[in-house]
C-alpha distance (Angstrom), angle and dihedral (degrees) to the residues before:
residue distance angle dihedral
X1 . . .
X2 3.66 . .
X3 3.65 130.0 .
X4 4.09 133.4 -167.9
X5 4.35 84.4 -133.6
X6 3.41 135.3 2.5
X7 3.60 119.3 -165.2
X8 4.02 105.5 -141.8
X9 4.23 102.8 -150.4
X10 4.06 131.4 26.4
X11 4.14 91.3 -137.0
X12 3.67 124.1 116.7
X13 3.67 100.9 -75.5
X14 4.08 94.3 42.9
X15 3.89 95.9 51.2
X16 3.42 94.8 47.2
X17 3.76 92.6 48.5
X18 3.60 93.8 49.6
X19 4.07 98.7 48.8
X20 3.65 88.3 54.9
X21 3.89 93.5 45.1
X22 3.62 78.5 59.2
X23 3.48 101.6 40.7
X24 4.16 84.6 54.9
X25 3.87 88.3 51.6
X26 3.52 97.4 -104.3
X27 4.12 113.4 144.2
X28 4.08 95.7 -124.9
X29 3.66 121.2 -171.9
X30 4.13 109.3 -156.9
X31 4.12 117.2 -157.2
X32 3.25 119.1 -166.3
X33 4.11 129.2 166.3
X34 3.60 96.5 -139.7
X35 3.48 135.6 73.9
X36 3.80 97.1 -119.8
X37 3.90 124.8 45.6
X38 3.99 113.4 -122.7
X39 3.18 107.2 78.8
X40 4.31 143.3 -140.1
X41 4.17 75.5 -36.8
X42 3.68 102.3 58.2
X43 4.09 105.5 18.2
X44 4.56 93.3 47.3
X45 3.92 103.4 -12.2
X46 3.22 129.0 63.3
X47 3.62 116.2 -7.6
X48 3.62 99.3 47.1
X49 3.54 92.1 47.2
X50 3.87 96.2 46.3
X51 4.03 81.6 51.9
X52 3.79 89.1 54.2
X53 3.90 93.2 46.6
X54 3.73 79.4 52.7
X55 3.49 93.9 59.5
X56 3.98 99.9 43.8
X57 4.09 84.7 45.2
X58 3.80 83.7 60.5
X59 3.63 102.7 48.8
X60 3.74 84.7 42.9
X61 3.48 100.0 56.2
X62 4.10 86.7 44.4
X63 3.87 85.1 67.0
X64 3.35 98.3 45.6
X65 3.66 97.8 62.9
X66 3.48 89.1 69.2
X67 3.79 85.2 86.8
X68 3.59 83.5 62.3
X69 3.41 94.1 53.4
X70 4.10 94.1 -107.5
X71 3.35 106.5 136.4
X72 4.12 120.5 -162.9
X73 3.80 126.0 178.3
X74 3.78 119.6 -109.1
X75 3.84 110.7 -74.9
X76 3.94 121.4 -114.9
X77 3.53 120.1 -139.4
X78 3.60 124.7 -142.7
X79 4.33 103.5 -174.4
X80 3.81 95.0 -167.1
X81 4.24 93.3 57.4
X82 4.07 90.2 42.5
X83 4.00 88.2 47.4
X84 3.85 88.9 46.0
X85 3.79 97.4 48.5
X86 3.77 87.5 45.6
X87 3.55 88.4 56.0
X88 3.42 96.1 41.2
X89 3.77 84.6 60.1
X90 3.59 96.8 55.7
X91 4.03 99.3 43.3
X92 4.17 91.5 45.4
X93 4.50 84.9 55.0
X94 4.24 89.8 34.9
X95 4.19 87.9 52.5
X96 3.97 94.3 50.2
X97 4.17 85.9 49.4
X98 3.74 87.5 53.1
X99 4.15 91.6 40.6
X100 3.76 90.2 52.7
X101 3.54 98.5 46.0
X102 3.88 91.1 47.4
X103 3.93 88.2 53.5
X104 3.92 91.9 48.6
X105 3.76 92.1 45.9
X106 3.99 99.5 -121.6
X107 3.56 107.6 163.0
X108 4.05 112.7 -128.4
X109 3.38 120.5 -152.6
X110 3.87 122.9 179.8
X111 3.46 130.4 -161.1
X112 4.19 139.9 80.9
X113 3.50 115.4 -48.0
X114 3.59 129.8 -140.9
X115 3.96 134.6 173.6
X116 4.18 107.5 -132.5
X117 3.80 88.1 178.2
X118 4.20 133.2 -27.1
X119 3.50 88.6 -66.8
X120 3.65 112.6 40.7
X121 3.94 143.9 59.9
X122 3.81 128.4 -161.7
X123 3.72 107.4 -155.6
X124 3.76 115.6 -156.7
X125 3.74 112.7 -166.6
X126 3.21 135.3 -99.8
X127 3.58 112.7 -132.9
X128 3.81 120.9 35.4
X129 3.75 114.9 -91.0
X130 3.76 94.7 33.7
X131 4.19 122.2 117.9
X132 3.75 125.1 -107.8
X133 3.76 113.9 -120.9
X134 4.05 135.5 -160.5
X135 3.62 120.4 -140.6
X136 3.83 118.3 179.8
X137 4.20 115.9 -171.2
X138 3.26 151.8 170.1
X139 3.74 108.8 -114.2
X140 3.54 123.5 1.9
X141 3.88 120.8 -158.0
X142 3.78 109.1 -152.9
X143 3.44 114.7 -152.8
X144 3.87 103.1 152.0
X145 3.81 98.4 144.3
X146 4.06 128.0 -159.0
X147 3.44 143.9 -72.5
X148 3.92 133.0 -141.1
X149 3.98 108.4 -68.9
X150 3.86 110.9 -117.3
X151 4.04 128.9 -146.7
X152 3.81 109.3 -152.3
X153 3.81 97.9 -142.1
X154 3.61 80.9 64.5
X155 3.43 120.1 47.1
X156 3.59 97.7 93.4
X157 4.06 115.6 -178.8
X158 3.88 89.0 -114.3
X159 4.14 129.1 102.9
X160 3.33 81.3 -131.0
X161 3.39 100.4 81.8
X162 3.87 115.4 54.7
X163 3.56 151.5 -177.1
X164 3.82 125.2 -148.2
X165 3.33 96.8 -78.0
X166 3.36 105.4 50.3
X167 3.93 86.0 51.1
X168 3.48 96.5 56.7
X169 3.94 82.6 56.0
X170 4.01 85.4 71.7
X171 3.71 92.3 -158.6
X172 3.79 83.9 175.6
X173 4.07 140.8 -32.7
X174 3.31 110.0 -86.2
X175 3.62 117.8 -132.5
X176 4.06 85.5 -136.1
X177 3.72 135.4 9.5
X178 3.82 142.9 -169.8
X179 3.25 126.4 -157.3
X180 3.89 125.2 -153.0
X181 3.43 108.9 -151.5
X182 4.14 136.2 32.3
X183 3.48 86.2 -142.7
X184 4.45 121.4 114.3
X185 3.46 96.9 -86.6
X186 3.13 101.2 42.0
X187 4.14 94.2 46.9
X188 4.18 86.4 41.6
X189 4.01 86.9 62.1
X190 3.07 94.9 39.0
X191 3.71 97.6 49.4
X192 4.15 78.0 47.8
X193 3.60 94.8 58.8
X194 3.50 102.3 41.1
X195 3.69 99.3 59.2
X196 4.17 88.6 42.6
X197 4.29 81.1 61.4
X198 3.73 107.3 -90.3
X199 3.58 125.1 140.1
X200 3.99 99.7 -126.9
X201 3.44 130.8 -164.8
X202 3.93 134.1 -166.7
X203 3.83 131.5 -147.6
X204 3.86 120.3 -173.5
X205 3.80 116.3 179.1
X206 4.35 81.5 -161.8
X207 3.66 120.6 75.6
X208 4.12 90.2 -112.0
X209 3.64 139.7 35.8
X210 3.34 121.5 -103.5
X211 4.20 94.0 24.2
X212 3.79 109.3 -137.1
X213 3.75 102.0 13.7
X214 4.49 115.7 115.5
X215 4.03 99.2 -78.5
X216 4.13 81.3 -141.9
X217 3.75 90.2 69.3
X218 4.28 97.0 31.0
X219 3.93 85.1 54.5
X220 4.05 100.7 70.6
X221 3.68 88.8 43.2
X222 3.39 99.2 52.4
X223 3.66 94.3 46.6
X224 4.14 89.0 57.9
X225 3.79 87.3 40.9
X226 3.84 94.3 53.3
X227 4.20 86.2 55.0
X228 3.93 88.4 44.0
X229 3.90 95.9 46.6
X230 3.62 133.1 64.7
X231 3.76 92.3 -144.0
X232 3.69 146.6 4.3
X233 3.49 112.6 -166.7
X234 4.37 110.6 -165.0
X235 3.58 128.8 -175.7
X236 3.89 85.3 19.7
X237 3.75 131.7 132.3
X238 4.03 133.8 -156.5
X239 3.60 105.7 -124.2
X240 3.78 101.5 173.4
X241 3.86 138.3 -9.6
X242 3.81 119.7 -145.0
X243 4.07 123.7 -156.7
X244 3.63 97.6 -146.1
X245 4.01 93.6 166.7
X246 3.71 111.9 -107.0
X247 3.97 92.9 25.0
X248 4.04 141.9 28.6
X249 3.49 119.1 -118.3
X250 3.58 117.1 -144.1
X251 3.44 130.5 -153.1
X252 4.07 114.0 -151.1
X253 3.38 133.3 -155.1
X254 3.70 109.6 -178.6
X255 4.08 143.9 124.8
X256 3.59 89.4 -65.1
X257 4.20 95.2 56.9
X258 3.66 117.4 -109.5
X259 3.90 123.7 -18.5
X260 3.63 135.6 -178.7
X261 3.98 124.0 -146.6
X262 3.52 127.1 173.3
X263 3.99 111.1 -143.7
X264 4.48 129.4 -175.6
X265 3.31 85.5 -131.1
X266 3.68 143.4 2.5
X267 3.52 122.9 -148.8
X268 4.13 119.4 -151.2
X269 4.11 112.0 -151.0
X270 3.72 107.3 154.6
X271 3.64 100.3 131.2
X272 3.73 145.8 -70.7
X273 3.84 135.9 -90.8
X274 3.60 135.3 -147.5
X275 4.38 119.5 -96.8
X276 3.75 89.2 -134.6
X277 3.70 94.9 115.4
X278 3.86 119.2 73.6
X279 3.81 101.1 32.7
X280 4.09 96.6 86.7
X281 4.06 95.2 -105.8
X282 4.33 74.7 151.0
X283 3.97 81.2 75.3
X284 3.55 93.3 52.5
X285 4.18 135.0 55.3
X286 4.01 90.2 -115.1
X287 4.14 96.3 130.6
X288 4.00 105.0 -143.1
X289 4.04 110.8 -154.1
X290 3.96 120.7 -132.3
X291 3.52 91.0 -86.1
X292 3.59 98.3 54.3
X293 3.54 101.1 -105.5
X294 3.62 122.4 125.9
X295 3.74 121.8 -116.9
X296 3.37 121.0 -119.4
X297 4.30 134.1 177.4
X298 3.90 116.9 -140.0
X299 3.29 93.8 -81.3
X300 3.72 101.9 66.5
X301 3.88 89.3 -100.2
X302 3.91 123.8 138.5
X303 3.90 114.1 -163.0
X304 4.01 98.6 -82.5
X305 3.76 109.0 78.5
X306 3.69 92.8 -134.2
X307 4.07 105.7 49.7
X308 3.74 116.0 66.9
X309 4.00 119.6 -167.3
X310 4.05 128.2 -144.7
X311 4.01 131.7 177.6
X312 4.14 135.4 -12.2
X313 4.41 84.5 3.4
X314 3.13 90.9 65.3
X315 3.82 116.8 40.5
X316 3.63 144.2 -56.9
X317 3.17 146.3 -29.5
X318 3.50 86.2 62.9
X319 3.59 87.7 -155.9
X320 4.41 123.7 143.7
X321 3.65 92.5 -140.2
X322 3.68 84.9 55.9
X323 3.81 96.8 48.9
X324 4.03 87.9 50.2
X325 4.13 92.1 56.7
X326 3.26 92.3 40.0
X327 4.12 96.5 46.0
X328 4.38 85.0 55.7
X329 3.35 90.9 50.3
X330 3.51 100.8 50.5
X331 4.32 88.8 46.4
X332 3.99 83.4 50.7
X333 3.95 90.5 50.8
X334 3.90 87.4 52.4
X335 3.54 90.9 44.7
X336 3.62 97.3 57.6
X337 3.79 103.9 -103.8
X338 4.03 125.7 129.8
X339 3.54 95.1 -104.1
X340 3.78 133.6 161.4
X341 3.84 143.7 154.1
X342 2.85 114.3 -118.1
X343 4.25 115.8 131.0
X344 3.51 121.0 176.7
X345 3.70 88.0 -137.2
X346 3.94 140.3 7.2
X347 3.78 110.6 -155.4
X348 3.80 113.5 -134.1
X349 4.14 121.2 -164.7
X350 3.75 133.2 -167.4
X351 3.75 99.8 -156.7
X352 3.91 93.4 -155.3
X353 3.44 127.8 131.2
X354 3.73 99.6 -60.0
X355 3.54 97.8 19.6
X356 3.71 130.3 -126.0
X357 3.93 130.3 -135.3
X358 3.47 134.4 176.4
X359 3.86 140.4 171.5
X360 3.77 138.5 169.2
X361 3.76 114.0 3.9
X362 3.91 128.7 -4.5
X363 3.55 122.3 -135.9
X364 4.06 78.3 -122.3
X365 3.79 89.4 65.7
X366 3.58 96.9 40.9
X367 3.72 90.9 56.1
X368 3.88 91.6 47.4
X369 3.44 94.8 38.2
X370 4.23 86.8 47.1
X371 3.54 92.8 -140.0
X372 3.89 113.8 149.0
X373 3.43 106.5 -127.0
X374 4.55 125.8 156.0
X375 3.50 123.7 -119.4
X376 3.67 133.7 -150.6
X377 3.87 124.7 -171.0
X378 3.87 113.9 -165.9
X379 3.94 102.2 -167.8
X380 3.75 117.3 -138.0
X381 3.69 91.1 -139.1
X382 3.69 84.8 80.7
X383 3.67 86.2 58.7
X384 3.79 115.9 117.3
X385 3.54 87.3 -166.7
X386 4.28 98.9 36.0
X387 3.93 74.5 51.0
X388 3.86 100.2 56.1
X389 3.93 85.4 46.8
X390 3.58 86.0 51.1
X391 4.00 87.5 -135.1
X392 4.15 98.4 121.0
X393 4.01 93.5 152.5
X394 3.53 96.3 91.3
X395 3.66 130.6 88.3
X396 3.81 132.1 -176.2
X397 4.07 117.3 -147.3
X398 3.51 135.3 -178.2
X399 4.43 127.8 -154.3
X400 3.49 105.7 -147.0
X401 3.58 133.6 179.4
X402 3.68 119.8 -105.6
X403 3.44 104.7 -154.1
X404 4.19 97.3 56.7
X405 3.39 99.4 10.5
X406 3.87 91.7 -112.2
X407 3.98 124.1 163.9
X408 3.72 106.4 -121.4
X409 3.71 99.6 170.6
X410 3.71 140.7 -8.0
X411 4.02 129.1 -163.2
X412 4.07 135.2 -175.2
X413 3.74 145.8 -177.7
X414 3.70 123.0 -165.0
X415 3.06 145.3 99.5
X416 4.21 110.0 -62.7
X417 4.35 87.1 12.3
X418 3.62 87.6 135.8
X419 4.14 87.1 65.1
X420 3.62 92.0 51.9
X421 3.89 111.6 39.7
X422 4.15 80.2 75.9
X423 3.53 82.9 79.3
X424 3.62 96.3 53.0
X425 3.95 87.1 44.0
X426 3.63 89.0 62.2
X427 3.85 93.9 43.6
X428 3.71 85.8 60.8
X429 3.52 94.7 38.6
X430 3.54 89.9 59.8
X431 3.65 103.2 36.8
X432 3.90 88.5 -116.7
X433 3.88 115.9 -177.1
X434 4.31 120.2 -123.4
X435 4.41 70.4 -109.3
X436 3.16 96.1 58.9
X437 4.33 102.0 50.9
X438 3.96 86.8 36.0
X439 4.19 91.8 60.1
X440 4.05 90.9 33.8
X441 4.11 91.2 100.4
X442 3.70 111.3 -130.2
X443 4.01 125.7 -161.1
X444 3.74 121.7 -86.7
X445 3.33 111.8 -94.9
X446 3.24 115.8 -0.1
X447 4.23 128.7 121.2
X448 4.34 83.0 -111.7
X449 3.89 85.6 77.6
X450 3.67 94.7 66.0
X451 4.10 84.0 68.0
X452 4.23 87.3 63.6
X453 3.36 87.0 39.6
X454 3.80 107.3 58.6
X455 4.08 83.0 41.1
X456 4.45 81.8 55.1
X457 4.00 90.0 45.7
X458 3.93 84.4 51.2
X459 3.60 82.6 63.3
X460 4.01 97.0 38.8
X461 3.80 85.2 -118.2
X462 3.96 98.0 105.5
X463 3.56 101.8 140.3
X464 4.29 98.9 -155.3
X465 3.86 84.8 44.8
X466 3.97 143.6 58.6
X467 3.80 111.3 -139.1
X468 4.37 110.4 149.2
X469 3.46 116.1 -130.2
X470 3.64 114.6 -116.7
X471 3.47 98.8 -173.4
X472 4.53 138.4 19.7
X473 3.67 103.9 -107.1
């Protein structure tokens, strides 16, 4: 069968390319391996494990009334309802995806996808019993995502040792956990875990959690985290895991020597790589770069004129909001249209327990890059509203260029941060001034102030706060 475009992946980035092929009037062909369209994001990503945090948030907040002096009894938890709602989640958003792309006649093929040459795919099925089919095209868009990364010393033939995936399967609540890995995903499950009952424990082989991210916004989180954990190990390395039947031994290599701990379960989060080995891209003129990412131009386009390549294939962040931008513009490049990708800023969130958003540049960059650049911190302890929610950790700052005044980057942690660093995206997006957010009026009182307000402190004019103003703006 041949096809004018097939979209290669169901994820984020390939069902949002394929609607809009359709919606342009192209005849798009979507192949995806799984049963369900949406992808490592919707089916054991993101949406079950933003349901999760949900549920940990809950039983969180349930404890902190007690300041309050709201008392509630301690919670039972019944795993098979919490694993059914989650799934419930997931099949209710996967059945609209497969509604709308019935209604705008995208053709879904499922099966295992493999490149024969740059302008053909051999599609094995599936699910035993089911036929192989041939699909030739004219342009492919590739947007077959990543999977967990894997350490070999680790992948032990137990259940007991997991990857994301399996632990957002919550085949029970472990009476202990460690997580591998001080990265999001693994501080997100862990956070998850934790408030469900589990004893959880961190190891980072870096000197901080979450390596890389602003240490102003990591700070208040790992403060809360070091209450809600049993242990964060830093500066630590996994030297050897042990399947020793109803427990993991772990072998410890830290500041304080070597250390054995045995864990229920142990949880490995160190990353993800790229699914751009296994589907023949040999067969095709798609270069793949030393970390296995394919290379792509502005345009979407990889280095064989008929393939183009969207989301966690083709470089980082490997972020779903990313994929989806980058999916239209690569439909809008095929359709003739002038477009490129090219965003100012791509807002990232760590949707712990306070969250973490950031856009634009990070004071980290700044400082590597040594570009001068202002800061202003606006506290949410001078928060009426952070202080009715009795959450005054977080803070909300903004980088801002000296010279013109100009909004370069803007970061948060809180509680709800990854709702309001889309503000700051479109600051930056915009090439707003500190002038321009500070005069925008925001509602009274609500946690989206503290955005105008670290833009007023730039100025020294922050009404909640004191900050001397060393020089007229």
């Amino acid at each position: 069968m041949h096809v004018p475009l097939v979209v290669l992946g169901g994820g984020p980035g390939g069902y949002a390319a394929a609607f809009l092929a359709a919606d342009l009037g192209m005849q798009v062909t979507l192949v995806e391996r799984d049963e369900r369209l949406g992808g490592t994001c919707l089916l054991r990503g993101c949406i079950p494990s933003k349901a999760l945090l949900h549920v940990g948030r809950v039983l969180a907040e349930a404890r902190e009334m007690e300041a309050w002096g709201i008392h509630f009894a301690k919670p039972t938890i019944d795993i098979s309802i919490l694993r059914g709602h989650k799934e419930k989640v997931i099949s209710t958003l996967t059945g609209g995806l497969a509604q709308l792309a019935r209604r705008r006649n995208v053709s879904i093929v499922h099966g295992n996808a493999r490149f024969t040459n740059s302008s053909t795919l051999e599609i094995a099925p599936s699910a035993p019993g089911g036929a192989s089919q041939t699909l030739t095209f004219d342009h492919c868009i590739l947007a077959s995502g990543s999977r967990p990364a894997k350490i070999p010393a680790f992948d032990l033939p137990t259940p007991r040792v997991m990857d994301s995936t399996k632990a957002l399967e919550m085949a029970d609540i472990p009476q202990s956990l460690l997580v591998i890995g001080g990265g999001y995903i693994g501080l997100e499950m862990g956070t998850v875990y934790a408030e469900l009952g589990s004893r959880v424990s961190v190891v980072e082989l870096t000197d901080t959690l979450l390596p890389g991210a602003d240490r102003d916004l990591v700070k208040p989180l790992q403060q809360r985290l070091e209450k809600l954990f049993e242990k964060i190990h830093l500066r630590t390395k996994v030297a050897k895991l042990e399947d020793r039947g109803e427990s993991i031994r772990v072998h410890f290599e830290g500041p304080d020597g070597a250390t054995t701990h045995d864990f229920s379960r142990v949880l490995v989060a160190v990353g993800r790589r790229p699914n751009a080995d296994g589907i023949g891209l040999e067969n095709t003129g798609v270069k793949v770069n030393a970390k296995g990412f394919v290379e792509v131009d502005g345009q979407q386009r990889t280095a064989d004129p008929k393939i183009l390549a969207i989301g966690d294939v083709c470089g980082e962040p490997m972020l779903a909001h990313r994929a989806s931008h980058q999916g239209k513009v690569a439909v809008e490049v095929l359709h003739g249209e002038p477009a490129l990708f090219a965003p100012r800023a791509i807002p990232a969130v760590v949707f712990t327990d306070p969250e973490i958003a950031w856009a634009g540049l990070t004071e980290n960059e700044a400082t590597a890059q040594g570009r001068v650049v202002e800061i202003s911190r606006y506290p949410w302890a001078a928060s009426g509203r952070a202080q009715a929610l009795g959450r005054t950790e977080g803070m909300t700052k903004i980088l801002v260029d000296p010279e013109t005044d100009t909004v370069l980057g803007v970061g948060m942690v809180g509680p709800g941060a990854g709702e309001l660093v889309a503000e700051g995206t479109l600051a930056i997006e915009m090439g707003c001034s500190a002038r321009d957010l500070s005069e925008t009026i925001h509602p009274h009182p609500t946690l989206g102030e503290t955005v105008a307000f670290s833009a007023e402190n730039y100025f020294g004019l922050a009404t909640e706060i004191y900050r001397p103003r060393t020089e007229a703006r």
